[in-house]
MIDOSE-1310 file (N, C-alpha, C; in nm, 2 decimals, decimal comma, always signed):
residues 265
xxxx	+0,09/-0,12/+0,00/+0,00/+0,00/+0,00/+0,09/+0,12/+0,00; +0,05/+0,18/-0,08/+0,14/+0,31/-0,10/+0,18/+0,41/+0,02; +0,04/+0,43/+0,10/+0,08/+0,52/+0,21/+0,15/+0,48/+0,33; +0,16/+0,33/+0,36/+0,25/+0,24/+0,40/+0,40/+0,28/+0,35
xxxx	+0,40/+0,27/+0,25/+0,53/+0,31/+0,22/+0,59/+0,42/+0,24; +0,49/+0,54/+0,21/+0,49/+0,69/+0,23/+0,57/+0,66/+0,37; +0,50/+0,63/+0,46/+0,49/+0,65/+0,58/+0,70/+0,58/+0,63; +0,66/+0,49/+0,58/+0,86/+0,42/+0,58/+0,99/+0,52/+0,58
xxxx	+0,90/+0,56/+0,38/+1,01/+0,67/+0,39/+1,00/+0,77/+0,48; +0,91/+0,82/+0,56/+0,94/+0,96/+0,68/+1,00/+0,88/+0,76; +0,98/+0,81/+0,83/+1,06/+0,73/+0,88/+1,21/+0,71/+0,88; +1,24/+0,70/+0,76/+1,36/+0,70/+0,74/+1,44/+0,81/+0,73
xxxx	+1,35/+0,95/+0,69/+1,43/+1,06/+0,77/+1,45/+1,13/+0,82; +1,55/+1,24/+0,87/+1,52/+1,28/+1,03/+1,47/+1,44/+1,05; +1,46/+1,46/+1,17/+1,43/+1,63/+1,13/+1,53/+1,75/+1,07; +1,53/+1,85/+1,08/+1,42/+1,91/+1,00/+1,36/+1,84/+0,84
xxxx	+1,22/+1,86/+0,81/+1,18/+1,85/+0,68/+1,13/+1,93/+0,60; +1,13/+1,93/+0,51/+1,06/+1,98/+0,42/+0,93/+1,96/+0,37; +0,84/+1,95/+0,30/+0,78/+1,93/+0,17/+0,72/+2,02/+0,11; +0,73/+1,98/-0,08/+0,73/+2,09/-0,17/+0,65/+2,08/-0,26
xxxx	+0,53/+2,10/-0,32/+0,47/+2,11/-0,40/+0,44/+2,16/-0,55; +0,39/+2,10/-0,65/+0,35/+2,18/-0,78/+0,23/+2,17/-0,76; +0,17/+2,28/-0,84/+0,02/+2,32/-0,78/-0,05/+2,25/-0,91; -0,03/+2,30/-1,01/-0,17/+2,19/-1,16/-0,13/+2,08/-1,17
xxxx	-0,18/+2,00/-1,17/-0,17/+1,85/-1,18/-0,14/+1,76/-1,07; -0,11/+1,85/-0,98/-0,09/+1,77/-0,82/-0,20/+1,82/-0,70; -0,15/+1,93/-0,68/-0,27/+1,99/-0,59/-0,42/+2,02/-0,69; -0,40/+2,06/-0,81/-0,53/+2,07/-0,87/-0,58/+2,01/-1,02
xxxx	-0,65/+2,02/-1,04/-0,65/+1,87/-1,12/-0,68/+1,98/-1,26; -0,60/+1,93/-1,40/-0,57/+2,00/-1,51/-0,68/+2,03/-1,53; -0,71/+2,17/-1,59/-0,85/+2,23/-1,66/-0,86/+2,28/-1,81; -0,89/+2,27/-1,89/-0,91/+2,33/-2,01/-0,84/+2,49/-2,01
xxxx	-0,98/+2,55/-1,89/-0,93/+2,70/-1,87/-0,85/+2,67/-1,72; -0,73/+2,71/-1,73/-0,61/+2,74/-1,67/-0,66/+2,82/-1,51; -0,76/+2,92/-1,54/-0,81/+3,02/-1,42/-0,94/+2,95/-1,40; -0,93/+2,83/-1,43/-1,04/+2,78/-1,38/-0,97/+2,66/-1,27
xxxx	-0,82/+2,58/-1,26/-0,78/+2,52/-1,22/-0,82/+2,57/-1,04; -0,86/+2,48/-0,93/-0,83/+2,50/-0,79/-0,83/+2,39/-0,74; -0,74/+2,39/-0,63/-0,73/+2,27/-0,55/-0,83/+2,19/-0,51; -0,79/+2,11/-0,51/-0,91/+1,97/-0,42/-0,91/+2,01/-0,28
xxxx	-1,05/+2,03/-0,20/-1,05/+2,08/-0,07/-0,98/+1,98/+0,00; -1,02/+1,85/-0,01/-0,95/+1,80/+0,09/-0,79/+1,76/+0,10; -0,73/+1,81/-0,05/-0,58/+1,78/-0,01/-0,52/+1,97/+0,04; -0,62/+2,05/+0,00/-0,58/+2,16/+0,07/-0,55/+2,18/+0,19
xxxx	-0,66/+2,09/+0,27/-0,69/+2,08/+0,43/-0,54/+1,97/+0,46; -0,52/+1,88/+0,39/-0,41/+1,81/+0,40/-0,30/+1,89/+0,40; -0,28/+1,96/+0,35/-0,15/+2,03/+0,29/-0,15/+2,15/+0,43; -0,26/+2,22/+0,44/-0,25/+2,30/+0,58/-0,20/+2,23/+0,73
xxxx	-0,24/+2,11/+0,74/-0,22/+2,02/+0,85/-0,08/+1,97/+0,87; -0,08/+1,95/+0,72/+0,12/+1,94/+0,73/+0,21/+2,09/+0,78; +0,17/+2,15/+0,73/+0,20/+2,31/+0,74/+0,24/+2,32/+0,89; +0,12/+2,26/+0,96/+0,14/+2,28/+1,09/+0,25/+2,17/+1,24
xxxx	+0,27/+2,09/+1,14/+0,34/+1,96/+1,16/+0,49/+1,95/+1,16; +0,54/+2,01/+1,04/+0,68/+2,03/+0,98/+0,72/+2,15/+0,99; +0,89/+2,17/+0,97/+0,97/+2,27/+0,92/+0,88/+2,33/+0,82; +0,90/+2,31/+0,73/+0,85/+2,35/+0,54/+0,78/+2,30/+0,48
xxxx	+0,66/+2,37/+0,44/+0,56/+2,36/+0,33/+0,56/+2,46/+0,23; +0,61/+2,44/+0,08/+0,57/+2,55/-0,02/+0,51/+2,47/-0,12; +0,46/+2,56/-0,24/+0,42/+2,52/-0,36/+0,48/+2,61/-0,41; +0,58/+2,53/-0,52/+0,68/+2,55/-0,63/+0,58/+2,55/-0,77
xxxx	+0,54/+2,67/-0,86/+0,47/+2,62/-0,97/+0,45/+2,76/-1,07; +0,44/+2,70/-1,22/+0,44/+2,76/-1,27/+0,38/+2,91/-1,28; +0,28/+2,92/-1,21/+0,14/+3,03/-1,20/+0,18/+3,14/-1,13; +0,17/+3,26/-1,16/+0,19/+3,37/-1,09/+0,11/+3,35/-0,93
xxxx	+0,22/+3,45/-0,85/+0,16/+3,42/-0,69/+0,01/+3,51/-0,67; +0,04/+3,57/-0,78/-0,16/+3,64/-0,74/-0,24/+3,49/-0,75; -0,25/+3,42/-0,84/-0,32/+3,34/-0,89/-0,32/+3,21/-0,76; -0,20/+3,16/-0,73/-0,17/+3,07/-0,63/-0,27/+3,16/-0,48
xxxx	-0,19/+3,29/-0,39/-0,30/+3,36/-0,34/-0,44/+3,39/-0,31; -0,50/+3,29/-0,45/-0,68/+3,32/-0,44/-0,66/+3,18/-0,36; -0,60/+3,05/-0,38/-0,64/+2,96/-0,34/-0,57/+2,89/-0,20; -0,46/+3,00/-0,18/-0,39/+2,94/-0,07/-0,35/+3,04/+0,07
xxxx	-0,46/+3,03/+0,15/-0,43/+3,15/+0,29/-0,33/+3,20/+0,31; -0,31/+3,36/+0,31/-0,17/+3,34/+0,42/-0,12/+3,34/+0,53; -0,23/+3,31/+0,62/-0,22/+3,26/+0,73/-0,20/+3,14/+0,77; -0,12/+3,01/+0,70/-0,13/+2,86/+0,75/-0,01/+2,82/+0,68
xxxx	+0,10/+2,91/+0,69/+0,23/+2,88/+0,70/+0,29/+2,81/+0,56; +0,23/+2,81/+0,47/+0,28/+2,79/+0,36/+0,36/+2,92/+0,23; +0,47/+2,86/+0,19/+0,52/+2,92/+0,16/+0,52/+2,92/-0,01; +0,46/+3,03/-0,10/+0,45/+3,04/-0,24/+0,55/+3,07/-0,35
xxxx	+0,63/+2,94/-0,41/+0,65/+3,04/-0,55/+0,65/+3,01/-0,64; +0,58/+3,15/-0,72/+0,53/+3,15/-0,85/+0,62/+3,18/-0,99; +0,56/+3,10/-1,06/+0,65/+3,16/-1,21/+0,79/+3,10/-1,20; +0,79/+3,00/-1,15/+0,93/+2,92/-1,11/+1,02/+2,97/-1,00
xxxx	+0,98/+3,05/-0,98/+1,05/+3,09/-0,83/+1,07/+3,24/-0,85; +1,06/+3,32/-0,96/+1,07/+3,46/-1,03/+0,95/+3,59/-0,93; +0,88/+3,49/-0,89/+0,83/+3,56/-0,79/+0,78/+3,42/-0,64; +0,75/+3,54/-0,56/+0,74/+3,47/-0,37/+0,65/+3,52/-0,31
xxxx	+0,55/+3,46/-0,21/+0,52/+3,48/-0,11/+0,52/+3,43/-0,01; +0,61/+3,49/+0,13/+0,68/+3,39/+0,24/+0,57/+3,40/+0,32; +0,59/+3,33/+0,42/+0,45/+3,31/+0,53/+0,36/+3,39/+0,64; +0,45/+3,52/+0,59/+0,42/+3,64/+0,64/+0,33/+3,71/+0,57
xxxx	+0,25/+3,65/+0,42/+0,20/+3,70/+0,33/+0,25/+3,80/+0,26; +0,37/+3,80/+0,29/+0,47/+3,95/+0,19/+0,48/+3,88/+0,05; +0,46/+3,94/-0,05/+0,51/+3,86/-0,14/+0,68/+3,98/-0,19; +0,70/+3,91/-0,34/+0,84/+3,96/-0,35/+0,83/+3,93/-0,53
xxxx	+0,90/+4,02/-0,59/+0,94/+3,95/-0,75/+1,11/+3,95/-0,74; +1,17/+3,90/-0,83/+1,30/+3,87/-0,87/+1,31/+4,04/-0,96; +1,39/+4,11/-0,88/+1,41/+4,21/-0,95/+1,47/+4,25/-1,08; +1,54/+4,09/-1,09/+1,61/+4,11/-1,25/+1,50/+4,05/-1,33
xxxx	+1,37/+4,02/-1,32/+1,28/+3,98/-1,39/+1,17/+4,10/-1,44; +1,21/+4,16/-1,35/+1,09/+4,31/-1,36/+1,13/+4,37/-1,53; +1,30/+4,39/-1,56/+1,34/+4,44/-1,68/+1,28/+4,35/-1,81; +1,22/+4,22/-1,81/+1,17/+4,13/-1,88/+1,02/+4,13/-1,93
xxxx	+0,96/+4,20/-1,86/+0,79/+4,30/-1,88/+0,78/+4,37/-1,97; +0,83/+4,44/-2,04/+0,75/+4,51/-2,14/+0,81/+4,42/-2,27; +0,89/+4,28/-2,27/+0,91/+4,23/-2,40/+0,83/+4,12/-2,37; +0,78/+4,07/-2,27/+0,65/+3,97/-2,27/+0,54/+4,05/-2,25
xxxx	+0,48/+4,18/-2,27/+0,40/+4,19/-2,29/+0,36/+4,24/-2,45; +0,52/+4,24/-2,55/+0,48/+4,26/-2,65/+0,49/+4,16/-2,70; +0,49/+4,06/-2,64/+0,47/+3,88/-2,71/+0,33/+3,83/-2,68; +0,30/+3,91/-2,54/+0,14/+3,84/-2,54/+0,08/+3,94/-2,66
xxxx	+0,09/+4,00/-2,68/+0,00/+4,12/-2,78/+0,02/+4,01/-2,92; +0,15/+4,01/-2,97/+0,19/+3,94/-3,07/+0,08/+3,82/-3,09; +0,11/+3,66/-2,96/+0,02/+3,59/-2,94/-0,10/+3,55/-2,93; -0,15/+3,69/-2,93/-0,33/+3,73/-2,94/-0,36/+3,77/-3,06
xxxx	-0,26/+3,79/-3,19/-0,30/+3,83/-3,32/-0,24/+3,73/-3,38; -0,11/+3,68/-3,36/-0,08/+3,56/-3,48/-0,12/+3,47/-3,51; -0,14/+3,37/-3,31/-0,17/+3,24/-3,30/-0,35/+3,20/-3,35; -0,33/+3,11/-3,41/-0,49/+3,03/-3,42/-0,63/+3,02/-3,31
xxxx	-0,71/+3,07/-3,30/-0,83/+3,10/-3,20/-0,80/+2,99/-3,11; -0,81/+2,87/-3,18/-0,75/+2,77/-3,04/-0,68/+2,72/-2,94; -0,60/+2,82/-2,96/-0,45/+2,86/-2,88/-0,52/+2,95/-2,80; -0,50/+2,92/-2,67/-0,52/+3,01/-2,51/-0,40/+3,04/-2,47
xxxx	-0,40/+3,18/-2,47/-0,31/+3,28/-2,43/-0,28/+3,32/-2,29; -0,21/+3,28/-2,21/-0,23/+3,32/-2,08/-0,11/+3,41/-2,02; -0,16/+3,51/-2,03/-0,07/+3,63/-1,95/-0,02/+3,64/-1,82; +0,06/+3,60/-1,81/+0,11/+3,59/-1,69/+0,22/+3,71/-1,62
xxxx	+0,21/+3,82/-1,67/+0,33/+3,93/-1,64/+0,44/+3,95/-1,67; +0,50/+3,82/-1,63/+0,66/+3,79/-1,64/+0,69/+3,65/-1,75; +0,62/+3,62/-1,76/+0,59/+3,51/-1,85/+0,48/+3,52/-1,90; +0,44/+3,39/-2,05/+0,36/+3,40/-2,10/+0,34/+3,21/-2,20
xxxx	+0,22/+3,20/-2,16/+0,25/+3,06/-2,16/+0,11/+3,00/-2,25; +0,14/+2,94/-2,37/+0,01/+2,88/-2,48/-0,04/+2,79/-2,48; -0,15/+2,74/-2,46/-0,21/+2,67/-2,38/-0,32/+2,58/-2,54; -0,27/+2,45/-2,54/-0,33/+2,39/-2,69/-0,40/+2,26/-2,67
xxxx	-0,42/+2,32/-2,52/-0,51/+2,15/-2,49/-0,65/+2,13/-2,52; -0,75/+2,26/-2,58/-0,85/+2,25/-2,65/-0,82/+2,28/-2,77; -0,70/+2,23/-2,82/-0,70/+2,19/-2,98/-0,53/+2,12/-3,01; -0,53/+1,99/-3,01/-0,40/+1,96/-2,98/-0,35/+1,96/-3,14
xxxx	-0,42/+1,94/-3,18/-0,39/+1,94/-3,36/-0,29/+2,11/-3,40; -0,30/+2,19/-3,28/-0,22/+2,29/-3,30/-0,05/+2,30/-3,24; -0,05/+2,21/-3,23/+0,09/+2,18/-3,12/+0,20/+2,24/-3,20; +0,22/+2,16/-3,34/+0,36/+2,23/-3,40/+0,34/+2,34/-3,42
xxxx	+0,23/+2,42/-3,46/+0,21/+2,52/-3,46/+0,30/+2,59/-3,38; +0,19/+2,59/-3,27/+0,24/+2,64/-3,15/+0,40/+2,61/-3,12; +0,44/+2,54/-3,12/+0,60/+2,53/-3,13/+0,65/+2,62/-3,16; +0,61/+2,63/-3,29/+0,69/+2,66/-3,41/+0,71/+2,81/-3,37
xxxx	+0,59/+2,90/-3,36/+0,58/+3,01/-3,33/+0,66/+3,09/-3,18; +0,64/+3,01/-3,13/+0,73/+3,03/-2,98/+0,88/+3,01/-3,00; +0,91/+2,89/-3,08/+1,11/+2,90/-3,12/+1,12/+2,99/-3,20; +1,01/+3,08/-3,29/+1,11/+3,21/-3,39/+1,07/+3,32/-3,24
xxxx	+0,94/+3,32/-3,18/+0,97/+3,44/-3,09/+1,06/+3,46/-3,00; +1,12/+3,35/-2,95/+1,21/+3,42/-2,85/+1,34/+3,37/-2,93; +1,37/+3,35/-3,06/+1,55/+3,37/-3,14/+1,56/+3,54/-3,06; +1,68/+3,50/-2,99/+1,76/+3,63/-2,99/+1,69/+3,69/-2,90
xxxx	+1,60/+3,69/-2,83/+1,57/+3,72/-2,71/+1,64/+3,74/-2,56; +1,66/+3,61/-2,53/+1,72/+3,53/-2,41/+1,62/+3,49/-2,32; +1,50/+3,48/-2,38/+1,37/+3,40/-2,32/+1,41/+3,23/-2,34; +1,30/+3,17/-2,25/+1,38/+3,05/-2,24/+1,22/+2,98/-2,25
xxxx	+1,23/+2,87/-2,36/+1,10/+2,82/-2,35/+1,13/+2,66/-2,26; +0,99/+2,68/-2,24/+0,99/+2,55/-2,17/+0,85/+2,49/-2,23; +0,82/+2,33/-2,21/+0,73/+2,25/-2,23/+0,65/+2,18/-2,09; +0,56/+2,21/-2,14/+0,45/+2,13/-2,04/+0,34/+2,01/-2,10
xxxx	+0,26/+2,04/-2,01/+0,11/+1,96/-2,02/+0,06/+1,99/-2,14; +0,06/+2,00/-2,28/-0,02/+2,06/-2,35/+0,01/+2,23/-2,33; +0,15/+2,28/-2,36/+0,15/+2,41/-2,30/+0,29/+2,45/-2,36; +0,35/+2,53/-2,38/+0,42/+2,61/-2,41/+0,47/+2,76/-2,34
xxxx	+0,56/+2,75/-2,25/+0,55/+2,87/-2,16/+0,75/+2,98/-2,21; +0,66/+3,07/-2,21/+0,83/+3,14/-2,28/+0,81/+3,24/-2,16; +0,97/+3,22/-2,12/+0,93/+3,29/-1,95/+1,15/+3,37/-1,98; +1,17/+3,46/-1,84/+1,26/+3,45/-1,84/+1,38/+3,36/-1,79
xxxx	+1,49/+3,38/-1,82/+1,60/+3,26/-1,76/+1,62/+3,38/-1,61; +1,68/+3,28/-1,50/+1,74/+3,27/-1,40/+1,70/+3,18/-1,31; +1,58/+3,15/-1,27/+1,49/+3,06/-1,20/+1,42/+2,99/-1,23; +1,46/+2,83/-1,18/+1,34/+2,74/-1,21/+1,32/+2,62/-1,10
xxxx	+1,24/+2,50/-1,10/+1,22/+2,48/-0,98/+1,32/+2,38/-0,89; +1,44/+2,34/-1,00/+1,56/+2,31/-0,88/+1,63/+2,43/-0,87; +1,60/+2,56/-0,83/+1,68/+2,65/-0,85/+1,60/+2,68/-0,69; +1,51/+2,67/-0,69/+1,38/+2,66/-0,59/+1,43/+2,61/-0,46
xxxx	+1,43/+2,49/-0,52/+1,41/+2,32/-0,43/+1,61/+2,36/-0,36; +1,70/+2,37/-0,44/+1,84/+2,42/-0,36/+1,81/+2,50/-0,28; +1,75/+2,60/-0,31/+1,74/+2,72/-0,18/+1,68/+2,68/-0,08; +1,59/+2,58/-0,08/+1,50/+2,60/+0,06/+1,54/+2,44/+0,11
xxxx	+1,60/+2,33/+0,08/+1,64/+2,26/+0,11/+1,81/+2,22/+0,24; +1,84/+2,37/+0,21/+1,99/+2,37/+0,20/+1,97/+2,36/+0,38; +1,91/+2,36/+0,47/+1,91/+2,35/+0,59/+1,84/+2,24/+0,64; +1,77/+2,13/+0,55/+1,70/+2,07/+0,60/+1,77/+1,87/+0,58
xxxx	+1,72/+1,80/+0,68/+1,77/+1,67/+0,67/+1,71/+1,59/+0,59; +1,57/+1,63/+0,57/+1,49/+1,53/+0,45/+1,38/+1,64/+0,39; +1,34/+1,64/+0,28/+1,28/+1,68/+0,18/+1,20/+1,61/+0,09; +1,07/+1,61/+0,05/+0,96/+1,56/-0,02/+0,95/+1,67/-0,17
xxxx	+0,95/+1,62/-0,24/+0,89/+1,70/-0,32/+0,77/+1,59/-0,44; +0,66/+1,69/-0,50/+0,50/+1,64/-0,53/+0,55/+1,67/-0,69; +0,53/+1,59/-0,77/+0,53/+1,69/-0,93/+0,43/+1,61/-0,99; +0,45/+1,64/-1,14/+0,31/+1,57/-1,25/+0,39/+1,54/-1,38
xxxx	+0,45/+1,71/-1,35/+0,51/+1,72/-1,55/+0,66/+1,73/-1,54; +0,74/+1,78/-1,69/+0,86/+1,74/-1,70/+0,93/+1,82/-1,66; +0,88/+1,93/-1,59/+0,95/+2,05/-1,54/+1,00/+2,07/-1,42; +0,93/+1,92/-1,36/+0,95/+1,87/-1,16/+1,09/+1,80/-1,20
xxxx	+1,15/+1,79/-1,31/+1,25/+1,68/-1,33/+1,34/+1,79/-1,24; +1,36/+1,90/-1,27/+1,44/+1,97/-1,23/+1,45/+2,01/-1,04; +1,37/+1,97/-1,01/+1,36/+1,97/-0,81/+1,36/+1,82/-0,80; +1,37/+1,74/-0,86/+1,39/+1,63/-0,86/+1,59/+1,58/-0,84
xxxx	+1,60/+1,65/-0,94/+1,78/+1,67/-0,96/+1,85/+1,77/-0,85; +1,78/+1,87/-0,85/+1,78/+1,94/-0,68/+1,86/+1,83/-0,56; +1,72/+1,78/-0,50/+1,72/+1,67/-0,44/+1,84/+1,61/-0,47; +1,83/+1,49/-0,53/+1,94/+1,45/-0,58/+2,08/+1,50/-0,55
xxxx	+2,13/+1,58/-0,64/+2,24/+1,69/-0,61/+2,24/+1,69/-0,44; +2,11/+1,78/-0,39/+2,17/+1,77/-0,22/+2,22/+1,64/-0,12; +2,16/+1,53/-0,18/+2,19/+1,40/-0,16/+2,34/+1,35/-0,20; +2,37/+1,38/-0,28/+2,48/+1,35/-0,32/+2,64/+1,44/-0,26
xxxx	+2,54/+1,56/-0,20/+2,67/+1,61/-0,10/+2,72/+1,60/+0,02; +2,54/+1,53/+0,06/+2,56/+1,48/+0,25/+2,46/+1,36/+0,23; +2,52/+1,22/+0,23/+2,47/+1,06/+0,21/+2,33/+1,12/+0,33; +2,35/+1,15/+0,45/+2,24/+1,14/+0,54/+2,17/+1,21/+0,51
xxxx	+2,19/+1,31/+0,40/+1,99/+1,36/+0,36/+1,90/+1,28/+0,32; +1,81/+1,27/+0,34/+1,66/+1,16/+0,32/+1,62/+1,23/+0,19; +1,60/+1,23/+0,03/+1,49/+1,25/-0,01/+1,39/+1,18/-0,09; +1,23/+1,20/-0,07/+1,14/+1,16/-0,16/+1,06/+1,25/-0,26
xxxx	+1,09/+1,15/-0,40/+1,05/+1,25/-0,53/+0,92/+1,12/-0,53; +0,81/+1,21/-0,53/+0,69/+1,17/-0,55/+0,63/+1,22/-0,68; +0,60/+1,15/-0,75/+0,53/+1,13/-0,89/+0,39/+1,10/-0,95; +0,32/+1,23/-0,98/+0,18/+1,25/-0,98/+0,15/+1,19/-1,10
xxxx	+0,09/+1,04/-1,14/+0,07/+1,00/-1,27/+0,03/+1,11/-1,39; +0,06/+1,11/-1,47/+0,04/+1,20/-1,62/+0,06/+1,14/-1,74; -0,03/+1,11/-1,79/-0,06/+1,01/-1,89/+0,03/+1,12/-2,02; -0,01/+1,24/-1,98/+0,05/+1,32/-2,11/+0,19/+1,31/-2,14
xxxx	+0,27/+1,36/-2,04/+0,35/+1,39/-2,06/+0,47/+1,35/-1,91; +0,40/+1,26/-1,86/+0,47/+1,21/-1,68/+0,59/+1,12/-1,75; +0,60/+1,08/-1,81/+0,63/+0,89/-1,81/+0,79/+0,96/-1,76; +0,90/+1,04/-1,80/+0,99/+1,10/-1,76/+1,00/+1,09/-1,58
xxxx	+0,96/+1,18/-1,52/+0,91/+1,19/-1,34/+0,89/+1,05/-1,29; +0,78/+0,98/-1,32/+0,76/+0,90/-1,36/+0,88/+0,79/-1,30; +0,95/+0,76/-1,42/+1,07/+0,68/-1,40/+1,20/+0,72/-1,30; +1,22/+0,83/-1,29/+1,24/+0,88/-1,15/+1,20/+0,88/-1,00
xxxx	+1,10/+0,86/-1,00/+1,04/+0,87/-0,85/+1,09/+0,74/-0,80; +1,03/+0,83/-0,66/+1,08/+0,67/-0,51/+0,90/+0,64/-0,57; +0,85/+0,78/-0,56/+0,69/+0,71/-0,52/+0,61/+0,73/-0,63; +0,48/+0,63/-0,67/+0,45/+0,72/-0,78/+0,31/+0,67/-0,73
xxxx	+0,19/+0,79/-0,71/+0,06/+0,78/-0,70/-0,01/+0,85/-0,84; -0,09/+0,76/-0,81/-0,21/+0,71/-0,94/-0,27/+0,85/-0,97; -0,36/+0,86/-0,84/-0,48/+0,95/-0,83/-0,44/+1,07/-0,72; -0,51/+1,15/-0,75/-0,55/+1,27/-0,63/-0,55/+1,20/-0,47
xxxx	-0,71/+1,10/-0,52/-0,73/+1,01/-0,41/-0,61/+0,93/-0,33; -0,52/+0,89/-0,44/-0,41/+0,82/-0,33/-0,30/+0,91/-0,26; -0,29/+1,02/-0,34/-0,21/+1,19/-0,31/-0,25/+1,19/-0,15; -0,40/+1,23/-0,16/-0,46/+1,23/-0,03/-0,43/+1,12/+0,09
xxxx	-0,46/+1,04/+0,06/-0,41/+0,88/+0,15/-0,28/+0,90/+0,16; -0,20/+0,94/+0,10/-0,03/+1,01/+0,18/-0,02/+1,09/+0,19; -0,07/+1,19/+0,24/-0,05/+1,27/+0,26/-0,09/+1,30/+0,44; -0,22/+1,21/+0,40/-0,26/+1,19/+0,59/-0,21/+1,10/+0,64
xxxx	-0,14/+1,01/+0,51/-0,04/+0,92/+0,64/+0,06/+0,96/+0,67; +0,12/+1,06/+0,59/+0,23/+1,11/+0,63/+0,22/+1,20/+0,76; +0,12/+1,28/+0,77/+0,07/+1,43/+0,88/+0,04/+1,35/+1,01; -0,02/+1,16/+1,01/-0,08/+1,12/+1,10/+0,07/+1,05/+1,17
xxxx	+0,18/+1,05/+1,08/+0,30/+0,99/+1,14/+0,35/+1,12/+1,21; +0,39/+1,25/+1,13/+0,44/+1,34/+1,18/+0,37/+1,40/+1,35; +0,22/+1,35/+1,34/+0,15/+1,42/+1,45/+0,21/+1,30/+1,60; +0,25/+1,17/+1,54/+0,30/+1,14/+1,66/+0,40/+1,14/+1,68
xxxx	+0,51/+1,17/+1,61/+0,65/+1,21/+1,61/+0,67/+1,34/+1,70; +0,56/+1,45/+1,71/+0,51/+1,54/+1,78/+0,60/+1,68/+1,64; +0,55/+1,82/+1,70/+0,59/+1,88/+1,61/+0,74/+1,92/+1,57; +0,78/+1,96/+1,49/+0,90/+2,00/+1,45/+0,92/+2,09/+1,49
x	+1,05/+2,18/+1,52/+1,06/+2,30/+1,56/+1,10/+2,40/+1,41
């Protein structure tokens, strides 16, 4: 049983912890419209209960922190970041942007303009400030398209595209989510991290990497099935759950081991 096992690996590592989250596909289940995406209540409630349990709780994910903000309190100690880590909100509800990302705004905003006249009606455009990300999952027959269009827009730029779910996201370079997962790891003895898509490979390698500097770090790379585009993560993971539903089932086995372990400081 999977949460059985969940449960071994905490076990197996020591305090302080972590755990780190991606929000679509893990915490909320993929949507056609994007702003339509919200968490599942009850792995929310899960996710807050850990919050209160452990060192560290964030969600590491693509979505700007306004967006993450409608769905995630700032009062229950979870820590936000958005846009790969380009922007933050710490637990104090402050948020923050990467200041060398602010100079990268007015050329993604002349690419969302661009991508609202070039691309095909089917193509959903989502603006995201600092990034800008094309969304072809209500029309997949537009994919190379879509490709195609995003490798001549950012030649010569220094935009950096990346691939998702049915997605296309041309964002700036400096931050992404092992860039994340190093920062907030670097003090702790064991670390969890949640993914779906091919973009978790990289807090995945994180992990890893910090493992490979001190043998006695503990980590678990947990792998949210994704028929689209998972099979990558996937083959990486310690753990890999099916469903939401079994997300959930470790998640409370994990919070119901930590509650008797008593809290972390």
């Amino acid at each position: 049983m999977i949460a059985a096992e969940a449960v071994a690996r905490l076990r197996a590592g020591e305090p302080p912890r972590g755990f780190f989250f991606d929000f679509d596909g893990v915490l909320a289940p993929i949507r056609d419209d994007p702003d339509a995406s919200a968490p599942e209540p009850r792995l929310l409630d899960a996710l807050y209960r850990l919050a209160t349990l452990t060192r560290r709780v964030s969600v590491v994910s693509a979505r700007p922190v306004s967006f993450l903000s409608r769905h995630i309190a700032p009062d229950r100690h979870v820590t936000l970041f958005g846009l790969y880590g380009l922007e933050r909100r710490d637990v104090n509800g402050d948020p923050a942007t990467d200041a060398d990302a602010l100079a990268w705004e007015p050329q993604v905003r002349r690419l969302v303009e661009r991508a609202r006249t070039e691309l095909p009606p089917g193509v959903r455009v989502e603006d995201k400030r600092l990034s800008l990300a094309l969304h072809y999952r209500e029309a997949p027959y537009l994919r190379s398209a879509v490709e195609q269009w995003a490798g001549q827009a950012v030649a010569g730029t220094g935009l950096q595209l990346i691939d998702g779910r049915m997605v296309v996201e041309l964002r700036p370079p400096g931050h992404d989510k092992g860039s994340v997962i190093e920062e907030q790891v670097h003090d702790l003895s064991s670390a969890w991290y949640f993914g779906d898509d091919v973009s978790d490979l990289q807090a995945f390698r994180a992990l890893d990497q910090r493992a490979a500097r001190d043998p006695a770090f503990e980590r678990v790379r947990v792998a949210v099935a994704n028929p689209e585009s998972g099979q990558p993560l996937r083959a990486a993971a310690d753990l890999v759950v099916e469903t939401q539903e079994e997300l959930l089932q470790v998640l409370e086995a994990v919070a119901g081991e930590l509650n008797r372990l008593g809290r972390e400081a």
